[in-house]
Backbone as JSON, one array per atom type, in Angstrom:
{
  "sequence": "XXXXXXXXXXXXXXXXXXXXXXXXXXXXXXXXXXXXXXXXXXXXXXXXXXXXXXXXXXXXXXXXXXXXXXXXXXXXXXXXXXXXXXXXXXXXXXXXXXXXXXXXXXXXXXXXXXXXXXXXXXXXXXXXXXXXXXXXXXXXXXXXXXXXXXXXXXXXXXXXXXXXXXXXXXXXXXXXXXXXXXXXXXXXXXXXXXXXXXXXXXXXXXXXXXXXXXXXXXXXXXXXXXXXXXXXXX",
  "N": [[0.84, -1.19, 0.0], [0.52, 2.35, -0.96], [0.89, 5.59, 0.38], [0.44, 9.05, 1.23], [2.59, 9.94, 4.15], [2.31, 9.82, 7.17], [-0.25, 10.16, 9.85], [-2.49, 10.55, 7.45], [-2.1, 8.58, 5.85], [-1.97, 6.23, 7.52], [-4.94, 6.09, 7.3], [-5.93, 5.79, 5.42], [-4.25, 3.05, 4.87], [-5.79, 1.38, 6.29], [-8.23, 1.89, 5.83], [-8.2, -0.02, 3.15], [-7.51, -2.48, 4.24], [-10.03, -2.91, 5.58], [-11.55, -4.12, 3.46], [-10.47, -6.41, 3.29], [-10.84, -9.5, 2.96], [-9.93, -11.91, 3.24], [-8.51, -11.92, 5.54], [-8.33, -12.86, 8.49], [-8.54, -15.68, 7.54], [-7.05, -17.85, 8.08], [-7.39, -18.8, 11.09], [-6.19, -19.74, 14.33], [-7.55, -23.07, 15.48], [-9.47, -23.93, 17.9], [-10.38, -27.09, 18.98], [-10.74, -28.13, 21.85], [-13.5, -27.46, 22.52], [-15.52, -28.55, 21.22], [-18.24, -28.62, 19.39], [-19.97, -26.07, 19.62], [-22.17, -23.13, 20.31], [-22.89, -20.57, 18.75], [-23.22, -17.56, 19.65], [-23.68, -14.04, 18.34], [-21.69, -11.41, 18.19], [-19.89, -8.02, 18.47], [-17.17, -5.89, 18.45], [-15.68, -2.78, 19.16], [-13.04, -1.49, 16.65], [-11.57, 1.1, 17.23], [-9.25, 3.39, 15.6], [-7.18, 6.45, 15.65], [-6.13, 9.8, 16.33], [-4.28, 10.98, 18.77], [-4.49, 13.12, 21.16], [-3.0, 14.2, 23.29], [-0.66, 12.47, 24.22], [1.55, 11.52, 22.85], [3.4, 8.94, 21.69], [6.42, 8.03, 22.75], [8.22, 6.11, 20.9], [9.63, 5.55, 18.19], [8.4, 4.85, 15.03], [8.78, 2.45, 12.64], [7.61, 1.86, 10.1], [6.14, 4.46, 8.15], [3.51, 4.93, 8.25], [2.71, 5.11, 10.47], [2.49, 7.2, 13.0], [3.63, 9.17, 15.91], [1.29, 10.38, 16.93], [-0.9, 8.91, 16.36], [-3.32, 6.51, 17.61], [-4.74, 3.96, 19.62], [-8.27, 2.48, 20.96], [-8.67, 1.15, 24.04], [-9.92, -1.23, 26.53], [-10.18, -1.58, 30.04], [-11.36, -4.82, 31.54], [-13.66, -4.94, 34.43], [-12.49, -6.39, 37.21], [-14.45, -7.59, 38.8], [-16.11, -9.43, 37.34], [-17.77, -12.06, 35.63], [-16.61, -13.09, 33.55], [-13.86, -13.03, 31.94], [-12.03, -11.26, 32.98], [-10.59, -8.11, 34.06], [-9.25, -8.26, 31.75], [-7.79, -6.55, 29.04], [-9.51, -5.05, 26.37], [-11.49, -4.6, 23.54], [-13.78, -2.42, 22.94], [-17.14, -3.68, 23.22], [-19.61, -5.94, 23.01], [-22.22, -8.25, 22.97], [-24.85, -8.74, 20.08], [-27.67, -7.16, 20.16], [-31.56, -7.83, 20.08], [-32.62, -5.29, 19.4], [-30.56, -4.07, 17.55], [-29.24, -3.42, 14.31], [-27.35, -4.91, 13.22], [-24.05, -5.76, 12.9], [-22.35, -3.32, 12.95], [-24.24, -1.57, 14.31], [-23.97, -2.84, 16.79], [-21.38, -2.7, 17.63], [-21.07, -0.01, 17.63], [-22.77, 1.02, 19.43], [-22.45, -0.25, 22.02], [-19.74, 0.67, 22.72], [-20.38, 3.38, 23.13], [-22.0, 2.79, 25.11], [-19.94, 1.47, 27.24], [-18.27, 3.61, 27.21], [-18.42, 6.19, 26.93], [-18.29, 7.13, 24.58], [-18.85, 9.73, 21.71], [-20.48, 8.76, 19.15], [-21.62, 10.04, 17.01], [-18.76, 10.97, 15.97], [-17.24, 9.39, 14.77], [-16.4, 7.68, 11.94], [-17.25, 4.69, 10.24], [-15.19, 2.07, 8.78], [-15.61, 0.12, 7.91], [-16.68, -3.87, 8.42], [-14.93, -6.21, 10.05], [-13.76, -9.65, 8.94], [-15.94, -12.45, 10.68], [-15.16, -13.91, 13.78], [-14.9, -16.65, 15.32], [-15.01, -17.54, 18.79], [-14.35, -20.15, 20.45], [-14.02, -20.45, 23.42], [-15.83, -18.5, 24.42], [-17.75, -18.49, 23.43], [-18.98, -17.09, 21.05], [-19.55, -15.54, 18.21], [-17.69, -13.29, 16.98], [-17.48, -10.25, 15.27], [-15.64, -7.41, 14.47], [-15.02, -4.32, 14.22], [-13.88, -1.93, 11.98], [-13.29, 0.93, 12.96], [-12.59, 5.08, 12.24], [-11.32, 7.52, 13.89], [-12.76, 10.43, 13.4], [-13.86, 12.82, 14.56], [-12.41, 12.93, 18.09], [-13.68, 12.49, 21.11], [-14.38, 12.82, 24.07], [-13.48, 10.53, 26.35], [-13.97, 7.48, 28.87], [-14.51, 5.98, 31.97], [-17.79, 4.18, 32.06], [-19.0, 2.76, 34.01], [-18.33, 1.2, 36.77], [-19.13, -1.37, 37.26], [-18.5, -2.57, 34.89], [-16.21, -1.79, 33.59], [-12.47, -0.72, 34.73], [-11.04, 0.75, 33.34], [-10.28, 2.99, 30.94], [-9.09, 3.66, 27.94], [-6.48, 5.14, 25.97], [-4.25, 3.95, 23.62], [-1.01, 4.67, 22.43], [0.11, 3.48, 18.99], [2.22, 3.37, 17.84], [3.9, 2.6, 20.69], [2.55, 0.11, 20.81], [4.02, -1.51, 18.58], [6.6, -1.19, 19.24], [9.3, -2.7, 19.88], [10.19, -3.69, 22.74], [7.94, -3.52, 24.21], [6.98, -6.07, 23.4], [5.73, -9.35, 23.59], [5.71, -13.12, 24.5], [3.0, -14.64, 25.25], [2.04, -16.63, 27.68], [-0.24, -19.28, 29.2], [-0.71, -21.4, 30.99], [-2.62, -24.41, 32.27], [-3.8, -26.74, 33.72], [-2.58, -28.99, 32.82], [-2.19, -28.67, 30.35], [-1.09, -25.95, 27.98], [-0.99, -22.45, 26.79], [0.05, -20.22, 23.92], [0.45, -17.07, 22.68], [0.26, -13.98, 21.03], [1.49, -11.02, 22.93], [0.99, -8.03, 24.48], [2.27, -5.22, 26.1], [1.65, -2.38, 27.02], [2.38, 1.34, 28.01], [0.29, 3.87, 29.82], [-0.65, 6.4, 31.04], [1.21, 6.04, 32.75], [0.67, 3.54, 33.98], [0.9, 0.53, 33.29], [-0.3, -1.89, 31.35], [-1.93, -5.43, 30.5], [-2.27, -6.96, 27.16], [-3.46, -9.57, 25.49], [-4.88, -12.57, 24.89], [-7.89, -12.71, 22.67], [-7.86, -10.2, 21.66], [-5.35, -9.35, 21.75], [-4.3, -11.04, 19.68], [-6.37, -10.23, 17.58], [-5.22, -7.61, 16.94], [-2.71, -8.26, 16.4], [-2.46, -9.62, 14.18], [-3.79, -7.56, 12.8], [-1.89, -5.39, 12.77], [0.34, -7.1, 11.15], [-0.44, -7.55, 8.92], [-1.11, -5.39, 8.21], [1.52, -3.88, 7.66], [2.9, -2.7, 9.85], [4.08, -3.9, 12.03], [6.78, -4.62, 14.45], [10.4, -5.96, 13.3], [10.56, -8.29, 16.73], [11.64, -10.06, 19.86], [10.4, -13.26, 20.36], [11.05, -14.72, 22.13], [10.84, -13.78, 24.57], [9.11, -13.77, 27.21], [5.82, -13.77, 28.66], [4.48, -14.87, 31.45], [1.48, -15.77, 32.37], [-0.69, -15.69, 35.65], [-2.39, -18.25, 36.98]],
  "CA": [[0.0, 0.0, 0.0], [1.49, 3.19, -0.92], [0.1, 6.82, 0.58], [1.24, 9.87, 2.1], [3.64, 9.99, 5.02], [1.68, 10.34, 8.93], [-1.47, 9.9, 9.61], [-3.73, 10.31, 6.21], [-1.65, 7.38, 5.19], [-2.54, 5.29, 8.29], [-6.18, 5.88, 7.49], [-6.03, 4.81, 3.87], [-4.3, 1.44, 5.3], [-7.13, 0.83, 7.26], [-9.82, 1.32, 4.92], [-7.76, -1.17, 2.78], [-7.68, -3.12, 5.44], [-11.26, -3.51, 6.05], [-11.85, -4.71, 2.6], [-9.14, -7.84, 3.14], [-11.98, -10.79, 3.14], [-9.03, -13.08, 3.89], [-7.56, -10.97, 7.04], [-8.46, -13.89, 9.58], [-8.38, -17.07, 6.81], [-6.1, -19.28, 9.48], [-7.24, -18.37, 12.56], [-6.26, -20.62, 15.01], [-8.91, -23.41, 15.68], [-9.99, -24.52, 18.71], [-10.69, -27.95, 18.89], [-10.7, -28.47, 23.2], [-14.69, -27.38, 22.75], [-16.1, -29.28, 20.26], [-19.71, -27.96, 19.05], [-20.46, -24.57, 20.32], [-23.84, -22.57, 19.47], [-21.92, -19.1, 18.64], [-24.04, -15.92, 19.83], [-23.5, -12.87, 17.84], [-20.93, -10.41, 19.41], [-19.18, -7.28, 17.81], [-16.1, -5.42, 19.04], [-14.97, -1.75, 17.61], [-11.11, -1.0, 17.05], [-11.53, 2.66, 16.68], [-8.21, 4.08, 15.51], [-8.06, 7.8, 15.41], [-5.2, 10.86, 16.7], [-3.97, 10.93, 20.31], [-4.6, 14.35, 21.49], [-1.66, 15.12, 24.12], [0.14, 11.72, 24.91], [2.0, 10.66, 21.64], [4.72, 8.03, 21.65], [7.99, 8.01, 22.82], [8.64, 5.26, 20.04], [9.9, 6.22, 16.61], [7.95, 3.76, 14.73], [9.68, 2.07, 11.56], [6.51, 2.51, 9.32], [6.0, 5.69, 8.06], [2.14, 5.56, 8.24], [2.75, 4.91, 12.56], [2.92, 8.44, 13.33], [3.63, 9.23, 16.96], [0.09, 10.57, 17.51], [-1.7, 7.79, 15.91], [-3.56, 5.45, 18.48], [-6.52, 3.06, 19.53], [-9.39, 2.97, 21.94], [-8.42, 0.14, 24.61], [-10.16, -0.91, 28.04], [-9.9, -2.71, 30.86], [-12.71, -5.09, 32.15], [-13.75, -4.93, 35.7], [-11.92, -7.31, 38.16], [-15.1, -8.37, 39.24], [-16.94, -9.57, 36.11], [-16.88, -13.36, 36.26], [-16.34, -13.58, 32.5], [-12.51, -12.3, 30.88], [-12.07, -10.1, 34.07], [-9.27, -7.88, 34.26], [-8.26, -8.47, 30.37], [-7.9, -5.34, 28.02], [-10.23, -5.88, 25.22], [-12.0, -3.63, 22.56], [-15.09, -1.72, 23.56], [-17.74, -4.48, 22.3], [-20.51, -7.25, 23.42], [-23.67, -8.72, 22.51], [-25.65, -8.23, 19.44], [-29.0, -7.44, 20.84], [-32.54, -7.72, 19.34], [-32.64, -4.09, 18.74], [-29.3, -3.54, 16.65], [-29.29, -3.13, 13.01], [-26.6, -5.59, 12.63], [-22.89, -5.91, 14.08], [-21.97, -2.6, 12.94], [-25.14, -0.64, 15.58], [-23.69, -3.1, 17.72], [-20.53, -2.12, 17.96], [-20.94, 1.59, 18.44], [-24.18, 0.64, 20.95], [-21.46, -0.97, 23.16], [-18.84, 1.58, 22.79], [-20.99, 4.6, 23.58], [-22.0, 2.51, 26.61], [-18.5, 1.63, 27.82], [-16.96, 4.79, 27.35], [-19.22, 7.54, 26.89], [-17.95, 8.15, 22.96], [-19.62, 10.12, 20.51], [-20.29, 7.78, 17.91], [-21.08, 10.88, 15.75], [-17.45, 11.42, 15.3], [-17.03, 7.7, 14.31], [-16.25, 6.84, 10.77], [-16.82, 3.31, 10.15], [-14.35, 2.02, 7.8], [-16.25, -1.54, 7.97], [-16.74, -5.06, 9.02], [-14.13, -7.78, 9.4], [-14.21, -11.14, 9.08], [-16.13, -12.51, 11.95], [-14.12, -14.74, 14.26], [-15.63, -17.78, 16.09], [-14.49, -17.73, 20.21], [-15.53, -20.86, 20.97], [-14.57, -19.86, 24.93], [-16.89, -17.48, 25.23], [-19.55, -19.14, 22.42], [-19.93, -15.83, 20.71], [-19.19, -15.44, 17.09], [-17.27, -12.13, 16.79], [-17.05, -8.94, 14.66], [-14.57, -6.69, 14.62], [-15.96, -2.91, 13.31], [-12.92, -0.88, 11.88], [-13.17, 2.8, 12.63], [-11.88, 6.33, 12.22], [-11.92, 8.55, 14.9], [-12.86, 11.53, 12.48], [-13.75, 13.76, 15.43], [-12.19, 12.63, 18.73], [-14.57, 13.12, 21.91], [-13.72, 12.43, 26.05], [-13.89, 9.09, 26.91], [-14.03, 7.17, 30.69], [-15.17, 4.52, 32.61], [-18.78, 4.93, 32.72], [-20.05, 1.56, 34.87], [-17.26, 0.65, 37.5], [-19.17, -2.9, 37.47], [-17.88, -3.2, 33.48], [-14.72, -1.26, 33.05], [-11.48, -0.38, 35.26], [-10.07, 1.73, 32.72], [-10.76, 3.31, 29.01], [-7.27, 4.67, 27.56], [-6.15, 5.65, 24.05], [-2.73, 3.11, 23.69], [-0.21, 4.63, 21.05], [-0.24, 2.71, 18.09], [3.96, 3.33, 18.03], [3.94, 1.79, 21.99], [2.11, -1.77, 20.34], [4.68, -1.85, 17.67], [7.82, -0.9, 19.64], [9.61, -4.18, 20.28], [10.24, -3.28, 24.13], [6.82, -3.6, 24.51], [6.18, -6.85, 22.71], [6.17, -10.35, 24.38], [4.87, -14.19, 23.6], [2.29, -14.51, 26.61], [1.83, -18.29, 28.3], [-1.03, -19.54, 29.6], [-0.53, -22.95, 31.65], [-4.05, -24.66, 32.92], [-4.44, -28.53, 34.01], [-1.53, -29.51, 31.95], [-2.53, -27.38, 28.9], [-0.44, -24.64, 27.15], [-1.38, -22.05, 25.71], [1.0, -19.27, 23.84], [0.16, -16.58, 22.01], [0.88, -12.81, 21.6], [0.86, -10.07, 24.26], [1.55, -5.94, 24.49], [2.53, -4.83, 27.45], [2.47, -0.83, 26.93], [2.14, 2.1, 29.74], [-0.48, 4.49, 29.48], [-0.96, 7.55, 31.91], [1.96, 5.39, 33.83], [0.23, 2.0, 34.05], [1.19, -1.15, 32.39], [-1.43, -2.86, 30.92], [-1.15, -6.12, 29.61], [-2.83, -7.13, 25.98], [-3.04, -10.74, 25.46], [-5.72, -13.03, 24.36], [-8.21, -11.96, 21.37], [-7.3, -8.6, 21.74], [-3.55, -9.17, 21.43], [-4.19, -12.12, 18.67], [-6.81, -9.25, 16.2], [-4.09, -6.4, 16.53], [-1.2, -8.99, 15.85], [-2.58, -9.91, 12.9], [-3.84, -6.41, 11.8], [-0.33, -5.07, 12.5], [1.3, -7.95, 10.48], [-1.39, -7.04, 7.25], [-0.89, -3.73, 7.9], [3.0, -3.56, 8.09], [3.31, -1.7, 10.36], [4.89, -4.52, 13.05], [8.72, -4.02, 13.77], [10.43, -7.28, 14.51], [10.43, -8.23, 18.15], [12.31, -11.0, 20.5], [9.4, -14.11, 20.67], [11.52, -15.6, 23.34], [10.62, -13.03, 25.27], [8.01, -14.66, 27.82], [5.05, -13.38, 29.66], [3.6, -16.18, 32.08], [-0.05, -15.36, 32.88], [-0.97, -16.52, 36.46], [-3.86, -18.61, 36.76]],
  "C": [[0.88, 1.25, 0.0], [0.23, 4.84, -0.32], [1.24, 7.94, 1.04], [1.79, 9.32, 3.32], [2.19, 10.09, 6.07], [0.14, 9.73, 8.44], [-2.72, 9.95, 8.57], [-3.12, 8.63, 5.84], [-2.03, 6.36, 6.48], [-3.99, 4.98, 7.79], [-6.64, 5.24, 6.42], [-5.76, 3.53, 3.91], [-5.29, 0.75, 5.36], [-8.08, 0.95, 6.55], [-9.18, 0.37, 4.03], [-8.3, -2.24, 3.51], [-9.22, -4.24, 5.45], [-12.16, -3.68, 4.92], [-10.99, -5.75, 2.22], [-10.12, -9.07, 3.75], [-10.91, -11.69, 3.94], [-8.14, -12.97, 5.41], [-7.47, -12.65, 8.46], [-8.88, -15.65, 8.57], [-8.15, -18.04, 7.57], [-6.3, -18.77, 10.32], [-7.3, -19.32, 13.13], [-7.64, -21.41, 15.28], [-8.74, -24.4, 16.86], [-10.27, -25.75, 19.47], [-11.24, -28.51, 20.36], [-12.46, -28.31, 23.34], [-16.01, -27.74, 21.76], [-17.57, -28.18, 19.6], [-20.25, -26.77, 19.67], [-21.38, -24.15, 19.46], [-23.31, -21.15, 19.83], [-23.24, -17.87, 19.02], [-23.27, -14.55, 18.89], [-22.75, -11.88, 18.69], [-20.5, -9.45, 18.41], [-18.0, -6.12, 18.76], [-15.84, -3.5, 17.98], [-13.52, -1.47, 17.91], [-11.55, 0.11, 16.18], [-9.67, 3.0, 16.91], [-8.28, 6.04, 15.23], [-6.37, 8.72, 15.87], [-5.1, 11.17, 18.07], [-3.69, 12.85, 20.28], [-3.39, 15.35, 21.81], [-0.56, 14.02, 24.75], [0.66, 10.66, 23.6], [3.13, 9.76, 22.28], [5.81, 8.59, 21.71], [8.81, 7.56, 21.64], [8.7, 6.03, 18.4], [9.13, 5.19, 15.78], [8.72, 3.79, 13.16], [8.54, 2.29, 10.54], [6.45, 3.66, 9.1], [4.32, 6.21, 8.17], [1.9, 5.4, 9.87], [3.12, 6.38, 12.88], [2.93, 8.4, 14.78], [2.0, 9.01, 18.22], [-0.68, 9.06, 17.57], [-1.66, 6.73, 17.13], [-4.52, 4.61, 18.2], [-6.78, 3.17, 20.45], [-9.21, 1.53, 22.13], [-9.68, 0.21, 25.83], [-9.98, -2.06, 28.69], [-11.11, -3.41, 31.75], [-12.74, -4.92, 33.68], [-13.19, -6.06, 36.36], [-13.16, -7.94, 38.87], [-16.44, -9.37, 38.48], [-16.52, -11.17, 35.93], [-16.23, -14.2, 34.7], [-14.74, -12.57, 32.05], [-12.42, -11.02, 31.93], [-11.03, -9.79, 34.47], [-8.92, -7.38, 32.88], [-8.79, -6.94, 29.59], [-8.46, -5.73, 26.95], [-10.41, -4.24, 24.52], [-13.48, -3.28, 23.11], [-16.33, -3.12, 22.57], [-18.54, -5.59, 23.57], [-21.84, -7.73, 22.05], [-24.26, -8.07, 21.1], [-26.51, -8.06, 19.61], [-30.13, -7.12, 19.67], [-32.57, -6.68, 18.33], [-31.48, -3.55, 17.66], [-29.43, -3.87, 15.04], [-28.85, -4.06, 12.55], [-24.95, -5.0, 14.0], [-22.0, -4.6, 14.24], [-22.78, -1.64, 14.14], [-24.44, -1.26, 16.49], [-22.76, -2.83, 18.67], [-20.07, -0.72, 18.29], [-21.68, 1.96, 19.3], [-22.88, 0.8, 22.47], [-20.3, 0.01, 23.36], [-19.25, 2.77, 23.74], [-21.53, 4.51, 25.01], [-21.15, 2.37, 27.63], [-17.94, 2.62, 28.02], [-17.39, 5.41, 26.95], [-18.71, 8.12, 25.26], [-19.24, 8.23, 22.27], [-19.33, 9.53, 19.53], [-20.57, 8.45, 16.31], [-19.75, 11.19, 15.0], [-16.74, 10.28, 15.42], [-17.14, 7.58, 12.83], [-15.83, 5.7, 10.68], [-16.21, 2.61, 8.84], [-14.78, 0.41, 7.25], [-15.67, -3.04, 8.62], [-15.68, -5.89, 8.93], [-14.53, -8.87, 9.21], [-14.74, -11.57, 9.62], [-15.28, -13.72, 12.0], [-14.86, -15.4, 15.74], [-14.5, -17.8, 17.83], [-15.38, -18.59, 20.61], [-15.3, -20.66, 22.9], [-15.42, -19.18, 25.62], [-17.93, -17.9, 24.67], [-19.86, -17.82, 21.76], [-19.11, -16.07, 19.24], [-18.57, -13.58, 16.68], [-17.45, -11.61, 15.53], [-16.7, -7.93, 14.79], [-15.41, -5.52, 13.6], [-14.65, -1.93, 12.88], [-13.47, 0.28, 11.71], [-12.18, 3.61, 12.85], [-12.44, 6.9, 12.73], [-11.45, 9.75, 14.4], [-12.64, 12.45, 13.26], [-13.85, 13.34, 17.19], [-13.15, 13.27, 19.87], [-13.81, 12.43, 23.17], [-14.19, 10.87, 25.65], [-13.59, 8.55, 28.42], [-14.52, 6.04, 30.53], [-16.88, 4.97, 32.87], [-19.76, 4.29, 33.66], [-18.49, 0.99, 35.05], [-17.61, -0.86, 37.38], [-18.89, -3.45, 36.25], [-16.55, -2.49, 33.56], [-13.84, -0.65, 34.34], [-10.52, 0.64, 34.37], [-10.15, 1.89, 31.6], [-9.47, 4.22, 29.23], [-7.15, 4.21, 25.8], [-4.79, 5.08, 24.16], [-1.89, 3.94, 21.58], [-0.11, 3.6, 20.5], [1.37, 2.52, 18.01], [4.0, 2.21, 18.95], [3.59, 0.16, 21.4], [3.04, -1.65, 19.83], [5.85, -1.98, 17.9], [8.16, -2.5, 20.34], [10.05, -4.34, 21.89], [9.3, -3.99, 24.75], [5.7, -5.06, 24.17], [6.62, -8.35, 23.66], [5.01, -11.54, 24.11], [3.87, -14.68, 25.44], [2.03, -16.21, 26.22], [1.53, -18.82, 29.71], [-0.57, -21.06, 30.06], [-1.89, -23.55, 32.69], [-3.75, -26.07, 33.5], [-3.77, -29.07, 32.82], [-1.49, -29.17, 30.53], [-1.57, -26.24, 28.79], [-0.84, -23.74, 26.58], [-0.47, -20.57, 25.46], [0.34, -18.53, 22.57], [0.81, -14.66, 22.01], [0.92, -12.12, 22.44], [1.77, -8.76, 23.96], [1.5, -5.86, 25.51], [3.0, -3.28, 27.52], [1.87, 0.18, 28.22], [1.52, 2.8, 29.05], [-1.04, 5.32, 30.57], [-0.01, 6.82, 33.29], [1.92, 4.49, 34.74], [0.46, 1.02, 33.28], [-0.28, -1.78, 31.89], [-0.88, -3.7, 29.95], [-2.44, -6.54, 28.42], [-2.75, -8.45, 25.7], [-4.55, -11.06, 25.3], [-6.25, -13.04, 22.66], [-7.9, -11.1, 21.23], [-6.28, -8.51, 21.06], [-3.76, -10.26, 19.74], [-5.01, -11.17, 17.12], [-5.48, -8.46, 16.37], [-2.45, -6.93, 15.71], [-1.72, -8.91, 14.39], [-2.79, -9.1, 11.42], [-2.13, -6.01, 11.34], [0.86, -5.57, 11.3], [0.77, -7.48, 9.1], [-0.99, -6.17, 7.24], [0.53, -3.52, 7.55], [3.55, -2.97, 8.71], [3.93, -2.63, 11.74], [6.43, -4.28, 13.08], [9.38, -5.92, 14.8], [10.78, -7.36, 15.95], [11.17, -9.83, 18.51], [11.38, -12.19, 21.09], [10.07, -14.72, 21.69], [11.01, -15.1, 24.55], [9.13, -12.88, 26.1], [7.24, -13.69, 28.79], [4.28, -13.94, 30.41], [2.55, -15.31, 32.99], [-0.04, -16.33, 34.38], [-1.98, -16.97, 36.4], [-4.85, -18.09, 37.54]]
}
């Protein structure tokens, strides 16, 4: 993909991007849960312009501009499902939603108080089967045209809504192969581990496994040290 330099050229990626049918082709499969009855879910990765807390990181891409981020959060510690884990603003498809695209800016606007007016949706991905949770995902690529406040706005769902430089994911510092160990089970996959108002948060799971993969489509990954271990406690 060729564009301007900084951020117009990020945004042109990304609508690329979210016309790549094949983006999630091989996605890991599952097999430990045999037959699952998938529920409808949608997620949004709003990308967009970090206001006042750009990157330290020089990023090797030229469309990774300092500013350039995404819209992260952190679930509540007391939520008995994925509790704790940094995910993408996103749930349920409910009766009332249009489809997975209402869904995903429903759920956003509830999580984190954004104006979904100043949401350009750049469109749908692939959806992507979690048979752990039984939900059948979709991923909503947007552009955060016109950036608005965001927060926690229900302590009993979220511990933390933050804008993660898009540099910070990519910077190899920050990158690490996260491993899961259960009842004699393994499980390894990617993880981000970047700071954000001078907190660590770690990225791992689906979360860490869509952005890997965007990153890698996108080109905008810089190589990183896979030896480089993050053991999840149970």
């Amino acid at each position: 993909m060729t564009a301007p330099a900084g951020v117009g050229a990020a945004r042109v990626e990304l609508e690329a991007l979210a016309r790549d049918a094949e983006l999630f082709a091989d996605w890991p499969n599952d097999e430990r849960f045999g037959d699952v009855e998938f529920r409808d879910a949608a997620v949004l990765i709003l990308f967009g312009v970090l206001d006042d807390l750009p990157s330290d990181h020089a990023a090797q891409d030229r469309a990774v501009s300092r500013d350039l981020d995404v819209l992260l959060l952190a679930r509540a510690e007391t939520l008995r499902s994925h509790a704790g884990q940094v995910a993408f603003p996103g749930g349920r498809v409910d009766p009332g939603d249009r489809g997975p695209v209402d869904a995903a800016l429903r759920e956003a606007r509830e999580e984190t108080g954004l104006d979904t007016d100043g949401v350009e949706v750049l469109g749908a991905l692939p959806s992507i089967p979690v048979p752990y949770s039984g939900h059948l995902v979709t991923p909503v690529l947007g552009w955060w045209r016109a950036p608005s406040p965001v927060g926690v706005v229900d302590v009993a769902e979220s511990s933390a809504v933050f804008r993660t430089p898009v540099a910070d994911l990519v910077d190899p510092a920050n990158r690490y192969t996260t491993v899961a160990r259960r009842d004699g089970d393994e499980w390894r996959g990617p993880g981000f581990v970047p700071t954000v108002g001078g907190r660590r948060h770690l990225v791992w799971g689906f979360t860490a496994l869509v952005l890997d993969r965007m990153l890698d489509r996108l080109g905008w990954a810089e190589p990183w040290d896979r030896a480089q271990e993050y053991e999840l406690t149970p």
